[in-house]
N, C-alpha and C positions, 0 to 999 in steps of 0.2 A: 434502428437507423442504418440506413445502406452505408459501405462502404468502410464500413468501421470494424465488423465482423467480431476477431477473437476481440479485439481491446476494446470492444464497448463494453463484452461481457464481465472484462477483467477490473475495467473501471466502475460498472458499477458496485462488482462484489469488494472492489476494496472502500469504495463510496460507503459501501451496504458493515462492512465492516470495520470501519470505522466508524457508525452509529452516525453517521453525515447525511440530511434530507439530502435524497435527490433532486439534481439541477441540470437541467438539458446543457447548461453552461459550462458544465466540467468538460464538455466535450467540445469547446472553442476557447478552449485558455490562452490560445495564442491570438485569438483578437484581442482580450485586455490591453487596454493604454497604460496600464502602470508601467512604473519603470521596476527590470529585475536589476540586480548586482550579485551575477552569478559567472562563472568561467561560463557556463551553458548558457548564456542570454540571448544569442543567437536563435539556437535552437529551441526556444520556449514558443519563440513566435513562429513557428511552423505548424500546420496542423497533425496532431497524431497519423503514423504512419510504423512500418514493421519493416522499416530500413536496420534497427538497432537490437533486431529481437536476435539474441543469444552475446549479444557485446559483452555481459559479465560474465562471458564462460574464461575472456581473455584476462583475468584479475581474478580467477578462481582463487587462485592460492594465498591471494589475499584476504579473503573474504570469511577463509574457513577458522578464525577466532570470532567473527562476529556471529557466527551461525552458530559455533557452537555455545555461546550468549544470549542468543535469541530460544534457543534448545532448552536453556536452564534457567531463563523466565519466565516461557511455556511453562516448563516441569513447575517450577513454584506458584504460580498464578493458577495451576488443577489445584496443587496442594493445597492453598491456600482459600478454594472454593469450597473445597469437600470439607475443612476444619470448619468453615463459614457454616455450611449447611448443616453440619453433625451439629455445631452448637448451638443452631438456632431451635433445631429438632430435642435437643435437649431442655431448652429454656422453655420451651411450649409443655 
């Protein structure tokens, strides 16, 4: 799709990983008539643009216990795949 460039890419591998059928729709969210009740509600109804690409560098510092959270549910979610797998490879 023109004009969309890196964030189509990006939407659809977060689409793709999140196990979410693809929808040409993800990509006009901001024509939806629902009503949001968000601080952001404004900005929902704009169409995707790379006005706001790098904005969370300014709230780094806030960010860096949720990262390292997301780090160590990673870590448990392998862990917890290879224990899955070992024991099924057992049970067989």
């Amino acid at each position: 799709m023109k004009g969309f460039g890196y964030s189509y890419k990006e939407i659809k591998s977060l689409i793709s990983w999140l196990g979410w059928k693809w929808d040409e729709k993800y990509l006009s969210s901001y024509l939806n008539p629902r009503s949001v009740s968000t601080t952001s509600s404004i900005k929902v109804r704009y169409p995707i643009n790379s006005k706001s690409i790098g904005g969370w560098k300014t709230i780094r510092r806030c960010l860096n216990l949720q990262l390292k959270l997301l780090h160590k549910l990673k870590d448990i979610k392998t862990r917890f795949s290879k224990l899955i797998i070992r024991n099924k490879l057992q049970i067989i």
